[in-house]
N, C-alpha and C positions, 0 to 999 in steps of 0.2 A: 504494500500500500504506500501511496506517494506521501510526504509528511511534506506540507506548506508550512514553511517558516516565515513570519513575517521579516519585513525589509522596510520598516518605521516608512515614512511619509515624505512622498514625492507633490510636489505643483505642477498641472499639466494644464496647459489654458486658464491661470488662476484659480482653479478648483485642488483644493486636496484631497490624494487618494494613497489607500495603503496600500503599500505594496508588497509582493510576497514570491516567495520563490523558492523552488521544490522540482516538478517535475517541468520544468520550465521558469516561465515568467509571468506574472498577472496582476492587475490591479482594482483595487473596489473603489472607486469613488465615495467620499465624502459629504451627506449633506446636513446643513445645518437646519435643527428644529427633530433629526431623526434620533433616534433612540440607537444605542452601542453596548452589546455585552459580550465581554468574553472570559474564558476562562486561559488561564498558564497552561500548560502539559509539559512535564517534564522537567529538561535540565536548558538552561542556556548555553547554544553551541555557536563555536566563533561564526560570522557572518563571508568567510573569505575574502578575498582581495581582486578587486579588478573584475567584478562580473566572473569569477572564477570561486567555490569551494574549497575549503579546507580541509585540505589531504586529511589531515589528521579527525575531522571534525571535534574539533577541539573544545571542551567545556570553559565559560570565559564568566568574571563575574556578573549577577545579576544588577549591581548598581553601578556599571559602568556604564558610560554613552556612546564608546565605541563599541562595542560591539566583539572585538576581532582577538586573536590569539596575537601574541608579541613575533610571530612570524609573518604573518597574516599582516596585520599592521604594518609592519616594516617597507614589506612588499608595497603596498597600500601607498604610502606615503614616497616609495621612492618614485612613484610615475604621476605625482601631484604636484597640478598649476600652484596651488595653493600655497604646499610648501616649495616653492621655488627650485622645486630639482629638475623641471622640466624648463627647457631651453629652446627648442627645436620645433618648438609647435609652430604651423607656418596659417593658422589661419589665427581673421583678424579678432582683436581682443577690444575691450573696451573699459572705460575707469569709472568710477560712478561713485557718487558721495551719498552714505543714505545716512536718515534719521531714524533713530528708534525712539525719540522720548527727549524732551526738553536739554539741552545740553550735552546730548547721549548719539554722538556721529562718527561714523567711520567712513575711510576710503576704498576702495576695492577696485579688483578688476572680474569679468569675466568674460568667455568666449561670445563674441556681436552675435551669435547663431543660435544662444541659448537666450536670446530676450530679458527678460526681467524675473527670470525663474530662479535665479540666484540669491538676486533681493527678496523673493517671497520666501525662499527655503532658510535665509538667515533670518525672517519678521522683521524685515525694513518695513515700518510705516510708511514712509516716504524718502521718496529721492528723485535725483537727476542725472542724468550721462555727464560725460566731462570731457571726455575724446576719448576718438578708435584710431589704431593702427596695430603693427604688430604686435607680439607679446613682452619682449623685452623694453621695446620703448614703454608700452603699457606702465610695465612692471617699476621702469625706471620713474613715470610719473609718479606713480599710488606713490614712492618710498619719497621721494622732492616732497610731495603734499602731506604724508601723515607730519612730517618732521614740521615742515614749514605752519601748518595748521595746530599743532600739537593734539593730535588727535592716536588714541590707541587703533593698534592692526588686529585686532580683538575687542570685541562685547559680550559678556559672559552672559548667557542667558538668562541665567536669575536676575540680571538688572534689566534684562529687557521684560520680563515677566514681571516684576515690581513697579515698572510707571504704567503698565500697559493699560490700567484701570483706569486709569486720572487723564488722559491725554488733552493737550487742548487743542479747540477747534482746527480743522482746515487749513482755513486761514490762516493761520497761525502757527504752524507746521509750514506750510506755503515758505512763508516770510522766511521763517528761521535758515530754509534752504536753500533760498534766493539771495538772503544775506551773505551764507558761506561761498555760494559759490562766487559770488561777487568778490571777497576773499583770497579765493581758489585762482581768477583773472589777476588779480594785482600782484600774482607770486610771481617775480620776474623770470622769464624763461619756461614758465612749469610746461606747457604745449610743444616744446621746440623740437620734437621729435614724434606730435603726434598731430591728429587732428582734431582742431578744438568740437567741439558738440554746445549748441545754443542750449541756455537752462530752460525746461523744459521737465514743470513738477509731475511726478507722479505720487501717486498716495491709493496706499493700500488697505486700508481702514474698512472700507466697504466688503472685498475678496476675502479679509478675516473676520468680518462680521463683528467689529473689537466693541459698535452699540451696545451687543446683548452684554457686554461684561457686567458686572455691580459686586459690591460689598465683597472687598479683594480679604477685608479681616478675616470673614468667614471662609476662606477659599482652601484645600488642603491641595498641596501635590506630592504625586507617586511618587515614594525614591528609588520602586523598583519592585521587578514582577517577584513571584515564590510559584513554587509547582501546585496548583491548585487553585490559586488565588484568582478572584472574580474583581474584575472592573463594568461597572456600569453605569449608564446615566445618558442624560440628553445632549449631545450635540449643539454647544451653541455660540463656539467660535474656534479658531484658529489660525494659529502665526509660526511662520517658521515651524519647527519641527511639534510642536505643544498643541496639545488639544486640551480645549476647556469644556468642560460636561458640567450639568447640575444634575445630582445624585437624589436616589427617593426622598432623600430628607431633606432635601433643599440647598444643597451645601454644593458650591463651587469646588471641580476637581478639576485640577491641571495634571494632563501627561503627557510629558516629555517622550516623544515615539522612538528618540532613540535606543529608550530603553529598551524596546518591543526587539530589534534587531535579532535574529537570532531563536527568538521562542515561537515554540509550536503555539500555535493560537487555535479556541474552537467554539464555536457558541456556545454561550450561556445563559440562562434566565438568572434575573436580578437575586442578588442577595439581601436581606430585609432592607441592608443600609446602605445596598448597590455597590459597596466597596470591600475585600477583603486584602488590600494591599495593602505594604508598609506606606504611611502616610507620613507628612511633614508639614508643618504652618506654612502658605505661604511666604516669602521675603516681600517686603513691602517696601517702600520706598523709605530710607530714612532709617527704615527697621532691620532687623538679625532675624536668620535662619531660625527657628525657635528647631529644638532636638525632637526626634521622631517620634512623631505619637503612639503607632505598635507598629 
């Protein structure tokens, strides 16, 4: 019998779907307002490297977000844009300045071919292109602009998950991004090896459905699956790799899909309190991780 392991959460046309892989490849689409239950099965096994399985099928921890065995990984990481070990790629890139949250922006690049699928999979609220050309020039702007802007090459998700409640208006996101890159023009030189891109806001706010948020106090999130353990509840947003449910009792649950990587998933009917997983306080803005509730 074929065992589908999930493969945490893909954006495809702005919609999120999970996706999964076993006797192939496949994915379920995501909608908001639907109901989601499932249970763990078993052990969590490394997720392989590069669209490829591992050999070993390797048991990996359950509160890790990667996923992958320390070979696996390796692999992983040696043929990543990301981490700059790749050099050679000849198709065109592109730089892009996103906002996740008041004061909360980073610079990036990705491949001009994958759209805005990047910024959806990190929960960029908002952003704007900044210029396309090769990868290295790419590569060589983002590092001119994070220094020159003083902005980190990282946003750890629990701070993007802590203002995602409170956001303000449109507008106002708008501005702040229009500001930066206005910014980003005065950096003498920062384009001279690429081609600049006119700002031009996008905002993602709608595609995560970030409306339905409320009352971030009461919000618990997964820190990670157990063999047996039930997750359930409503569907009623999503950013980046995090899905937010509200559970029979009313309570906001955020999981982090990286977690999923790896485990046999299989349906389930709700548990009284829709949740049997290890849970944790939300991080709030301002506020500390509070220590696992069970």
């Amino acid at each position: 019998m074929v065992v589908w392991r999930s493969a945490g959460v893909s954006w495809r046309g702005g919609v999120p779907s999970l996706r999964w892989e076993g006797g192939g490849r496949r994915v379920s689409p995501l909608s908001y307002g639907r109901d989601l239950a499932f249970r763990a099965v078993g052990e969590r096994r490394c997720s392989g490297a590069r669209g490829n399985p591992c050999p070993l099928a390797a048991v990996v921890p359950a509160r890790g977000t990667g996923g992958r065995c320390a070979e696996c990984a390796r692999l992983d990481r040696a043929h990543s844009v990301a981490a700059d070990t790749v050099a050679d790629d000849p198709r065109p890139y592109r730089v892009y300045l996103a906002w996740f949250g008041p004061g909360m922006i980073k610079v990036g690049i990705t491949a001009e071919e994958r759209g805005p699928a990047r910024l959806l999979e990190q929960g960029a609220v908002a952003f704007t292109w900044l210029g396309r050309g090769p990868l290295m020039a790419a590569r060589r702007t983002e590092e001119v602009l994070r220094h020159a802007l003083a902005v980190p090459d990282r946003i750890p998700y629990a701070r993007k998950r802590a203002v995602r409640y409170g956001l303000p208006p449109a507008a106002e996101r708008a501005a702040e991004v229009t500001e930066l890159y206005g910014r980003v023009v005065a950096v003498p030189d920062w384009a001279e090896t690429l081609e600049p891109v006119p700002c031009r806001v996008s905002d993602h706010a709608e595609a995560f459905h970030l409306g339905a948020l409320a009352n971030p106090s009461a919000a618990l999130v997964v820190t990670g699956l157990v063999d047996g353990g039930v997750l359930a509840g409503r569907l009623t947003a999503a950013a980046g790799p995090d899905l937010h449910l509200v559970g029979r009792d009313g309570r906001g649950l955020v999981l982090d899909t990286r977690l999923l990587s790896g485990w046999e998933l299989v349906a389930a009917e709700a548990a009284e309190d829709g949740v049997s997983m290890p849970l944790a306080a939300l991080l709030t803005a301002g506020g500390a991780q509070d220590q696992p509730l069970f």
